[in-house]
C-alpha positions as CSV (number, residue, x, y, z in Angstrom):
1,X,0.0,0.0,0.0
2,X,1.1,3.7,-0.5
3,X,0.6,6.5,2.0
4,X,1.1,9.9,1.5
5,X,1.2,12.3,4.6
6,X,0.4,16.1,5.0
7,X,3.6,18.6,4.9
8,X,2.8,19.4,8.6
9,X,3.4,15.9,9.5
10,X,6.6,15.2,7.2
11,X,7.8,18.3,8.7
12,X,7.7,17.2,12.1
13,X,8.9,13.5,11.2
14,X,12.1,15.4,9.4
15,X,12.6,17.5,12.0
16,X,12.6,14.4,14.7
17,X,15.0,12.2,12.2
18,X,17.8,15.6,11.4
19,X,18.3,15.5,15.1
20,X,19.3,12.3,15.6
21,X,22.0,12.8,11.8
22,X,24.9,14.4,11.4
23,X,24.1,18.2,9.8
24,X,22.9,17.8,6.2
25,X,23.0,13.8,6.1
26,X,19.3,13.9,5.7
27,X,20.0,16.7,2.1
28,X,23.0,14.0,1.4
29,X,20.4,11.2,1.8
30,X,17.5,13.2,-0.9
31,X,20.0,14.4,-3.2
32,X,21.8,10.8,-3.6
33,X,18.3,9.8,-4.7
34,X,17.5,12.4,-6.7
35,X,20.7,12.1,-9.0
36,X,20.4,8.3,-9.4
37,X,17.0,8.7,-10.7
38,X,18.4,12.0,-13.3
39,X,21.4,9.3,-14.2
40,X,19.1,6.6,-14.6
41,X,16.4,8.9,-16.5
42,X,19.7,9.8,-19.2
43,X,21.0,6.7,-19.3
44,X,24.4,7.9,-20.3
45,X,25.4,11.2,-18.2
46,X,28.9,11.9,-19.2
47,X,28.4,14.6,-21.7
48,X,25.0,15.7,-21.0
49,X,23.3,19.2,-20.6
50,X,21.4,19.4,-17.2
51,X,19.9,22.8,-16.0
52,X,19.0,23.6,-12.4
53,X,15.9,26.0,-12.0
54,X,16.7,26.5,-8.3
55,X,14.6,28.9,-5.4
56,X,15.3,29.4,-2.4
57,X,14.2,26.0,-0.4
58,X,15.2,23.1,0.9
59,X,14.3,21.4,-2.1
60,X,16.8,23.7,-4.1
61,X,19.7,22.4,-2.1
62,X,18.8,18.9,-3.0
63,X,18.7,19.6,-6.6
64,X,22.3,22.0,-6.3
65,X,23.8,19.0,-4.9
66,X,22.5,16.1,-7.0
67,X,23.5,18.4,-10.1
68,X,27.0,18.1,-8.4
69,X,26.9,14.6,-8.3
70,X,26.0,14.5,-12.0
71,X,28.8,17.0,-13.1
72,X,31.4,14.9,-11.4
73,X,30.2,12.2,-13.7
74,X,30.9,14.4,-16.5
75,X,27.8,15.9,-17.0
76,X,27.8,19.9,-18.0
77,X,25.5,21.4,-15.4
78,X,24.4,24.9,-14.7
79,X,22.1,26.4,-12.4
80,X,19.9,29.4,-12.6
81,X,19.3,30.7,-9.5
82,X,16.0,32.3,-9.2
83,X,16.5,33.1,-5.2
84,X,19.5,35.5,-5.8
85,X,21.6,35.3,-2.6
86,X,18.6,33.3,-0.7
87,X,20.0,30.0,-3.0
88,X,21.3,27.5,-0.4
89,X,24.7,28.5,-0.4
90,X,26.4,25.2,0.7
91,X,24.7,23.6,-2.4
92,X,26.0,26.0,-4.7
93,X,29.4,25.7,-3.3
94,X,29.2,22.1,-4.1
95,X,28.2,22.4,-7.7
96,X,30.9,25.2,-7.8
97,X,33.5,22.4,-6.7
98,X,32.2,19.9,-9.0
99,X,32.7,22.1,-12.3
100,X,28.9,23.7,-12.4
101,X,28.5,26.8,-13.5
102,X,25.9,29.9,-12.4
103,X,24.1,31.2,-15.1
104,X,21.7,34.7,-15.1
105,X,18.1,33.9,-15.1
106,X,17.8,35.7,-18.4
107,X,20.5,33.0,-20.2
108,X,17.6,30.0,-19.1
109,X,15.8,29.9,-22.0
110,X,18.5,29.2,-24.3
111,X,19.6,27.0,-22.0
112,X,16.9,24.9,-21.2
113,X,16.3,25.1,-25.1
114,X,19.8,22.4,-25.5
115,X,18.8,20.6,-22.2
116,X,18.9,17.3,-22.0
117,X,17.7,17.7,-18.7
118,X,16.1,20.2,-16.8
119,X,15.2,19.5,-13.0
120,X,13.0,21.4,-10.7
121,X,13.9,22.8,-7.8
122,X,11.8,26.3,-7.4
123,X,9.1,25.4,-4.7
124,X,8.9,23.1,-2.1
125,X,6.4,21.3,-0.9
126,X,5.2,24.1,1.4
127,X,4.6,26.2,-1.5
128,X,0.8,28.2,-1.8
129,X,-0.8,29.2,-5.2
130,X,1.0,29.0,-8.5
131,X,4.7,29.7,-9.8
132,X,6.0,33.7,-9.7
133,X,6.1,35.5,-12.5
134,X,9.9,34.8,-13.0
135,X,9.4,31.1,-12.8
136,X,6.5,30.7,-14.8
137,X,8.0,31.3,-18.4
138,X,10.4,28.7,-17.6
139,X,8.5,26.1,-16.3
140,X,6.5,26.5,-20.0
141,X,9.8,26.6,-22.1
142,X,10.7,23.2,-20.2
143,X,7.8,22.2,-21.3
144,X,8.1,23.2,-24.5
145,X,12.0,21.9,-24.8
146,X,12.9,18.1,-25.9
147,X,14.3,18.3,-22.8
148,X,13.2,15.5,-19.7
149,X,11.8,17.8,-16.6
150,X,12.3,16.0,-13.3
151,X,10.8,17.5,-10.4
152,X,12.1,17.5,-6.9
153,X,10.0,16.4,-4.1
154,X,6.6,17.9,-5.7
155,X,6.5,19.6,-8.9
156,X,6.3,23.3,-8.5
157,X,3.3,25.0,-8.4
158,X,1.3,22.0,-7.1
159,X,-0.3,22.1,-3.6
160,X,1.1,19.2,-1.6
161,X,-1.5,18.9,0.6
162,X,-4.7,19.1,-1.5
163,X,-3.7,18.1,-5.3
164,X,-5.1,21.7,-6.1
165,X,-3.1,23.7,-8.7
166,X,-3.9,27.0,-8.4
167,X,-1.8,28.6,-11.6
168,X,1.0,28.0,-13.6
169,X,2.9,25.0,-12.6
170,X,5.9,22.5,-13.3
171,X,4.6,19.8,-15.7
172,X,7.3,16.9,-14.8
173,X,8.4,14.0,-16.8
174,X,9.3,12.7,-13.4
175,X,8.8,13.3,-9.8
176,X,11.6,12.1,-7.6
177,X,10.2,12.2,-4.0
178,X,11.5,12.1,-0.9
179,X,10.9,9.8,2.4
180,X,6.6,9.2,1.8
181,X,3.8,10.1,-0.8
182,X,2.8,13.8,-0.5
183,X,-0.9,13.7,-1.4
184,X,-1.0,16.1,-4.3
185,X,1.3,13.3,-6.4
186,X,-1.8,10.5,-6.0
187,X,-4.4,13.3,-6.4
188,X,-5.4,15.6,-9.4
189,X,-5.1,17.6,-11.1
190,X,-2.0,18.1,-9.4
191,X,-1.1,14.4,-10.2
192,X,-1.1,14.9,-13.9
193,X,1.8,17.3,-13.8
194,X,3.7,15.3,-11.7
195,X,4.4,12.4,-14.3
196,X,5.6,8.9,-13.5
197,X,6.3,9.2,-9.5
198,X,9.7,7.4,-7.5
199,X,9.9,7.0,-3.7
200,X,13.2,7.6,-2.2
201,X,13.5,6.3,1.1
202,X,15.5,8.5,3.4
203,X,15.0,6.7,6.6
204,X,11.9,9.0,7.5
205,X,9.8,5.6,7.9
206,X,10.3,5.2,11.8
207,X,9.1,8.8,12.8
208,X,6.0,9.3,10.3
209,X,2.2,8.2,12.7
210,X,0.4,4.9,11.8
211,X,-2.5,6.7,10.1
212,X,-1.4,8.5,7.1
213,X,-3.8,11.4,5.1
214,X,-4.1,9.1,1.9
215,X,-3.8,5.7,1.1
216,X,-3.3,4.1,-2.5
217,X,-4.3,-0.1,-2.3
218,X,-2.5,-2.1,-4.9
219,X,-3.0,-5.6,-5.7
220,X,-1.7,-7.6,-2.7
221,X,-4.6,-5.1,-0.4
222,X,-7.6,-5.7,-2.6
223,X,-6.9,-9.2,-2.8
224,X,-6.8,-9.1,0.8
225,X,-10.2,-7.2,0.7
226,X,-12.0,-9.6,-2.1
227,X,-14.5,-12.5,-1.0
228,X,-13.6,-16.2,-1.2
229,X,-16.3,-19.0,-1.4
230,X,-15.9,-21.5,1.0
231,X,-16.7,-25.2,1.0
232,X,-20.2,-24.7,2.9
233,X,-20.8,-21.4,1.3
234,X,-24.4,-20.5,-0.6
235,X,-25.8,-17.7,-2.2
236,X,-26.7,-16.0,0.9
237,X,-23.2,-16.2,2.6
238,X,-21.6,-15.0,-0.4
239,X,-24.3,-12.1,-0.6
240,X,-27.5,-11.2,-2.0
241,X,-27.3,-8.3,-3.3
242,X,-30.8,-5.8,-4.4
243,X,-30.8,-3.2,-7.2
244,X,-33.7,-0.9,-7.2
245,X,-32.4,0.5,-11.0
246,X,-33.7,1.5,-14.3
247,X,-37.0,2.7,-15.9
248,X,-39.0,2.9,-19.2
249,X,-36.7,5.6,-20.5
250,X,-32.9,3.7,-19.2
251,X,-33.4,-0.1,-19.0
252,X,-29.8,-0.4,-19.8
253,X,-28.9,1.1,-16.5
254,X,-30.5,-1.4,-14.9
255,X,-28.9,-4.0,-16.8
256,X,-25.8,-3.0,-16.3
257,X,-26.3,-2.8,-12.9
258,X,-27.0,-6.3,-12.7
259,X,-24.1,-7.4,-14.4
260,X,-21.6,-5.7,-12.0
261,X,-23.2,-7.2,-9.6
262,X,-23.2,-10.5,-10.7
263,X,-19.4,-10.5,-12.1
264,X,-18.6,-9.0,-9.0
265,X,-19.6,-12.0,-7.1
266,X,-22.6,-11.6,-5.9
267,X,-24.7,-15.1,-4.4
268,X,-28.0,-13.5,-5.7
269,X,-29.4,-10.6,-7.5
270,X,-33.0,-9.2,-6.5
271,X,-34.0,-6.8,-9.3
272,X,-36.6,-4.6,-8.6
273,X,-37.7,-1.9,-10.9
274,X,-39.5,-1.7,-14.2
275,X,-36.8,-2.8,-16.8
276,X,-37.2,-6.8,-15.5
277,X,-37.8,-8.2,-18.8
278,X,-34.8,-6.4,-20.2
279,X,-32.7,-7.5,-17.1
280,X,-34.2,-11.3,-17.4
281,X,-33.4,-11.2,-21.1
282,X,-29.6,-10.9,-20.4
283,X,-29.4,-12.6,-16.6
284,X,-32.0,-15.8,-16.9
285,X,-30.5,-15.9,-13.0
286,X,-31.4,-12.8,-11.9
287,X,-35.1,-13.3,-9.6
288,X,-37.0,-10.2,-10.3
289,X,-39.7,-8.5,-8.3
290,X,-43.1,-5.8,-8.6
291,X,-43.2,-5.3,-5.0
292,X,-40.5,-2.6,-4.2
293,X,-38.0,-3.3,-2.0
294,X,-39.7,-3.7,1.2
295,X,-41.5,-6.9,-0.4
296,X,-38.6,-7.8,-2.8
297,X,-36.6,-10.8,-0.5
298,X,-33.9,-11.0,1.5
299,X,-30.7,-8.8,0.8
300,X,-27.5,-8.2,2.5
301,X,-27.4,-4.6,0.7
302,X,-29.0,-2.5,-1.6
303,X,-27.9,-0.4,-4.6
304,X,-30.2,2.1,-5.6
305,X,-31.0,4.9,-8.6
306,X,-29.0,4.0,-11.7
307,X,-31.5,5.1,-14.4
308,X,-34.0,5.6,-11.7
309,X,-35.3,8.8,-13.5
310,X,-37.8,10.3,-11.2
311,X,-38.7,7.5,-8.8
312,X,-38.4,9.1,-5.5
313,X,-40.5,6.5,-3.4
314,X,-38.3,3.5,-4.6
315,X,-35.2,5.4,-3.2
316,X,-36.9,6.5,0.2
317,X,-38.0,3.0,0.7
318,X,-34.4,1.7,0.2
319,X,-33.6,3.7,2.7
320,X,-35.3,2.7,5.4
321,X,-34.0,-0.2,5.6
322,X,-31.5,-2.0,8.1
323,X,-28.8,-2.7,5.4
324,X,-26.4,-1.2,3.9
325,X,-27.4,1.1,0.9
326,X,-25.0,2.3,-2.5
327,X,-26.7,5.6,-3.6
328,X,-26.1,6.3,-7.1
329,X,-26.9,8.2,-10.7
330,X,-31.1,9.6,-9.5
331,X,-30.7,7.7,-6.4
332,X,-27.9,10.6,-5.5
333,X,-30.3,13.6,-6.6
334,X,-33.7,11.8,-5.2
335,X,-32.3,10.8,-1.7
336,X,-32.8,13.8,1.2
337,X,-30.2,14.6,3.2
338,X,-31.8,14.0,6.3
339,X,-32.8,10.4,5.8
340,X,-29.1,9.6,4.7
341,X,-28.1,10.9,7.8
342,X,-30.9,9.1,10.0
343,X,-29.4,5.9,8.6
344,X,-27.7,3.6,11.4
345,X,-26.8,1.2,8.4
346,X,-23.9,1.7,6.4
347,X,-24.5,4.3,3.1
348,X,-21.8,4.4,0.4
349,X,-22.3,7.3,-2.2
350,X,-21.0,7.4,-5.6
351,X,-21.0,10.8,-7.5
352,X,-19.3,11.7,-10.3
353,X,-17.6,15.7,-10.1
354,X,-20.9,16.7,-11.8
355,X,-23.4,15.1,-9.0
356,X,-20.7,16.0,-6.4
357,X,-21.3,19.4,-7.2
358,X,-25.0,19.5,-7.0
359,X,-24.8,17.8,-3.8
360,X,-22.6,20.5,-2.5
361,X,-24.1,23.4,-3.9
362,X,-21.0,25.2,-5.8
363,X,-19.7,24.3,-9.6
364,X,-18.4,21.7,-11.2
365,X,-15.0,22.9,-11.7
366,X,-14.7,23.4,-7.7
367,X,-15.4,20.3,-7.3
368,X,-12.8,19.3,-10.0
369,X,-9.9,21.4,-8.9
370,X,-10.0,20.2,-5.3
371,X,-11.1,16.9,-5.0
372,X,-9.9,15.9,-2.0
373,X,-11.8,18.7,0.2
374,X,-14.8,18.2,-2.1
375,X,-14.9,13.9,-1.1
376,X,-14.2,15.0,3.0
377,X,-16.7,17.6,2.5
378,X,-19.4,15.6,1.1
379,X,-19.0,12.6,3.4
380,X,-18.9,15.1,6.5
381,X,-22.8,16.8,5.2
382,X,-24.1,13.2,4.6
383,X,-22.9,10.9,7.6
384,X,-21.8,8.1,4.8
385,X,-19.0,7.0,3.0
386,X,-18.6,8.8,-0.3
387,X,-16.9,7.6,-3.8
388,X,-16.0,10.3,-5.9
389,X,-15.4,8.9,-9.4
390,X,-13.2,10.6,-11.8
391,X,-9.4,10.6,-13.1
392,X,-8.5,9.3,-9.8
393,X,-11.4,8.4,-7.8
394,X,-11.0,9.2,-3.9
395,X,-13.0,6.8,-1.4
396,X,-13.8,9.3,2.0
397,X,-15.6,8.0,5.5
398,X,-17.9,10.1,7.5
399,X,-15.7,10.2,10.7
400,X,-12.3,11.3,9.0
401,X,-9.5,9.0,8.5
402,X,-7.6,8.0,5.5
403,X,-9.0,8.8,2.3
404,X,-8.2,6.1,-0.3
405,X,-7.2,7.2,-3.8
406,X,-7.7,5.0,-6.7
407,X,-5.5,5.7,-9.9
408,X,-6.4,2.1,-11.8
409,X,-8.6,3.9,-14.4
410,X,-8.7,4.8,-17.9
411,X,-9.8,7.7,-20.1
412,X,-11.4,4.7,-21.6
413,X,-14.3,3.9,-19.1
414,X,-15.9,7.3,-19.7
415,X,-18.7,6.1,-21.4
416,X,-22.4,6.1,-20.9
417,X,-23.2,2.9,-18.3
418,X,-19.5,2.7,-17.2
419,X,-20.9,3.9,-13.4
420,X,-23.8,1.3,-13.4
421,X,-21.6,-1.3,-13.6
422,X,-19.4,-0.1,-10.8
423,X,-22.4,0.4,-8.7
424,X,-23.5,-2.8,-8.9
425,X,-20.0,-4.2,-8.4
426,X,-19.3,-2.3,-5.2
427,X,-22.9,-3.2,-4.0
428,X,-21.7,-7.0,-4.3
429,X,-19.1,-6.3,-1.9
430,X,-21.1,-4.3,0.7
431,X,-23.4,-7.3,0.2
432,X,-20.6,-9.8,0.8
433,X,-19.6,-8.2,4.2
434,X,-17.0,-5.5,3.4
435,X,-17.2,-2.2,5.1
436,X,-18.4,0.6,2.7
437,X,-14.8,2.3,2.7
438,X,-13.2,-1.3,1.7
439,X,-16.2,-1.9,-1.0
440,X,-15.8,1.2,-2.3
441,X,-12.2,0.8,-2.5
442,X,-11.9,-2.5,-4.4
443,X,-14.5,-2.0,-6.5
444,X,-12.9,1.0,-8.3
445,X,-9.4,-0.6,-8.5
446,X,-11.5,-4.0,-10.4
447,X,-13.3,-1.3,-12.6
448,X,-10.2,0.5,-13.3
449,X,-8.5,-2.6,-14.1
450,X,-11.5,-3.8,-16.2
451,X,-11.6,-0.9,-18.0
452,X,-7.6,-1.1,-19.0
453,X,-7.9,-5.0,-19.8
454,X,-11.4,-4.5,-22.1
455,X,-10.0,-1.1,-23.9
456,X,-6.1,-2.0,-24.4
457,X,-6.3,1.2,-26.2
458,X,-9.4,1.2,-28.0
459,X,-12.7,1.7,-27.4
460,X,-14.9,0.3,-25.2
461,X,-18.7,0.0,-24.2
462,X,-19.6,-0.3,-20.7
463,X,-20.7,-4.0,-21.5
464,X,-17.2,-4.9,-21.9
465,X,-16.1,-3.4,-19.1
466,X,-18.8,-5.8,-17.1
467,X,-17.5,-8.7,-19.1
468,X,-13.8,-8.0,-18.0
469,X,-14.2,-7.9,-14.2
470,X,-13.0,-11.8,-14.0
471,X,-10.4,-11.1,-15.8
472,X,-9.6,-8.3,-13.4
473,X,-10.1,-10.2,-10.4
474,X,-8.3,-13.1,-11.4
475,X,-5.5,-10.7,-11.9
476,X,-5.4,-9.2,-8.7
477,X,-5.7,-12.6,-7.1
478,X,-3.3,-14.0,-9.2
């Protein structure tokens, strides 16, 4: 599993590990790192052109003395100090030493122009709002340059605790990080400009809490997480699962539904709603009910709303019951507040940033830009676990705690039905047992994987997507 933890806390952990180290082993430690991963980024270094945009942080001394460790390897490295005397001046004595030279901040676009290499050391991760106005040109002509941009610790720019980019910013090639996961390099947008993403360890392990602000599952966790038939098991101890989806006007929601469901390992799937010939016509297994929920069968959970249009009673009565309940699509819009909130049983939410946004009253593009306040927010107003879906889709619990980020997706599963069939498949995990946060959690990391496996770069309906989920689990128990 990956963590990432707020600066506040790294602070204090770095703080607690530099007094117990000899002065600047801990720089010694993140700048080792960092030139490694510039060396192993160039392949060959003797002979290449690296350029150090440099402010006046911590982070600037890291890059000053990795770039020293690359021009003792023959590399030609210059620095453009954008701190004036603020740049850390026993870093720049070391690149000195090592044959680097100081170039005027109006010689960096040429310069970056013949890069081969251009690393990022401007802000750190304590940095607020976007790049200056002397640092934004170059972070565009990097851009812009053949060169490779590594960033240092957190590309510039980026908010480290929230993912939010709030103006111009460092788009990275590659983001060498230092000690643990900041949360803006799991989160967008801020994620997107940080590129492909290596951990150095610097020893900060021991002094960082149990309970970190993110956390990022990979395959070893959701295995852990995913429901195994045993020898005595039946349909209902693997999990009966009810969806309350569909009308005249979207059938095909409820379909789809179904089939998440049922390739997501559900014992049983009620079906309540008016698309049950449709649903019967594609799951012969499925056992279908007119008498709303209440009157539907047993169920270990519910999903609810997908294509729902404007059937309000259906989701009210889904709510009063004594299990646990995945709101989604109408279900979202239909459900008051209040009643969520009244709930003693588990409630897992699933808005995309559009539905977030209704729910919370303010745009979509708020909801977009910070999507890691938006998730706590929206948890916090409804008493229940909430699933943002999106680019990376963030997994946030009513009383706080970790917030689980999800990056398995793919451009590919936005298309119309994609969400039904995550629904369903998450609802066949709150059904088997799992706690809303883990349901939530696996569910996306099977759709995303789904959603790779089915596309493989082309594109996809969400049927396929519903087809692939034994591939997906298969390769996550696998």
């Amino acid at each position: 599993m990956r963590t990432a933890y707020s600066v506040e806390t790294i602070r204090t952990a770095e703080r607690a590990l530099m007094a117990r180290l000899p002065e600047g082993a801990l720089m010694q430690r993140a700048a080792a790192g960092l030139a490694t991963a510039c060396a192993d980024l160039l392949g060959r270094v003797y002979g290449r052109r690296v350029v150090l945009l440099v402010g006046s942080g911590d982070n600037g001394g890291d890059a000053l003395y990795a770039g020293a460790r690359l021009a003792r390897r023959g590399a030609g490295v210059a620095v453009v100090p954008l701190a004036g005397d603020r740049t850390h001046p026993g870093g720049l004595a070391a690149l000195r030493r090592a044959g680097g030279t100081v170039a005027r901040p109006e010689a960096a676009g040429d310069l970056i122009d013949r890069a081969d290499l251009v690393v990022d050391g401007i802000v750190g991760i304590g940095g607020k709002g976007g790049l200056r106005p002397d640092a934004a040109p170059l972070a565009e002509r990097a851009a812009r340059s053949g060169a490779a941009v590594v960033a240092v610790d957190l590309p510039s720019g980026v908010e480290a605790d929230t993912g939010e980019v709030r103006g111009a910013a460092v788009r990275a090639d590659l983001t060498v990080t230092f000690g643990t996961h900041k949360p803006g390099l799991l989160v967008d947008p801020a994620r997107e400009y940080a590129g492909a993403v290596r951990l150095v360890d610097i020893g900060l392990g021991g002094e960082l809490p149990a309970e970190p602000e993110l956390e990022a599952l990979q395959h070893a966790d959701v295995a852990a997480l995913l429901p195994r038939p045993a020898a005595e098991s039946d349909k209902y101890r693997r999990g009966v699962v009810g969806i309350a989806a569909g009308s005249a006007r979207y059938p095909g929601a409820a379909v789809l539904a179904v089939s998440g469901a049922l390739r997501g390992g559900a014992g049983a799937v009620r079906y309540v709603g008016p698309a049950a010939e449709a649903v019967l016509a594609r799951f012969p297994e499925t056992l279908v009910s007119d008498r709303g929920p209440h009157r539907a069968g047993r169920v270990q959970a519910w999903v609810v709303g997908p294509g729902a249009g404007d059937d309000a009673a259906t989701v009210a009565e889904v709510l009063e019951t004594d299990v646990p309940v995945l709101l989604d699509a109408d279900g979202l819009r239909l459900a008051a507040r209040d009643a969520v909130r009244a709930r003693t049983a588990p409630t897992l939410m699933t808005p995309h940033a559009g539905e977030a946004a209704a729910l919370l009253g303010v745009a979509r593009e708020e909801v977009e830009a910070a999507r890691l306040s938006a998730a706590r927010e929206l948890a916090a107003r409804y008493r229940a676990t909430v699933l943002l879906k999106g680019s990376t889709t963030l997994v946030a619990g009513p009383d706080g705690g970790p917030v689980r980020v999800n990056a398995t997706g793919t451009p590919w599963l936005a298309t119309a039905g994609s969400g039904d069939v995550l629904s369903g498949l998450a609802g066949s995990l709150l059904a088997a047992g799992l706690a809303p946060r883990d349901a939530g959690s696996a569910a996306a990391y099977l759709h995303g994987l789904a959603g790779r496996f089915a596309a493989d770069g082309a594109p996809i309906g969400a049927h396929d997507v519903a087809d692939t989920l034994p591939t997906a689990w298969r390769d996550v128990r696998d």
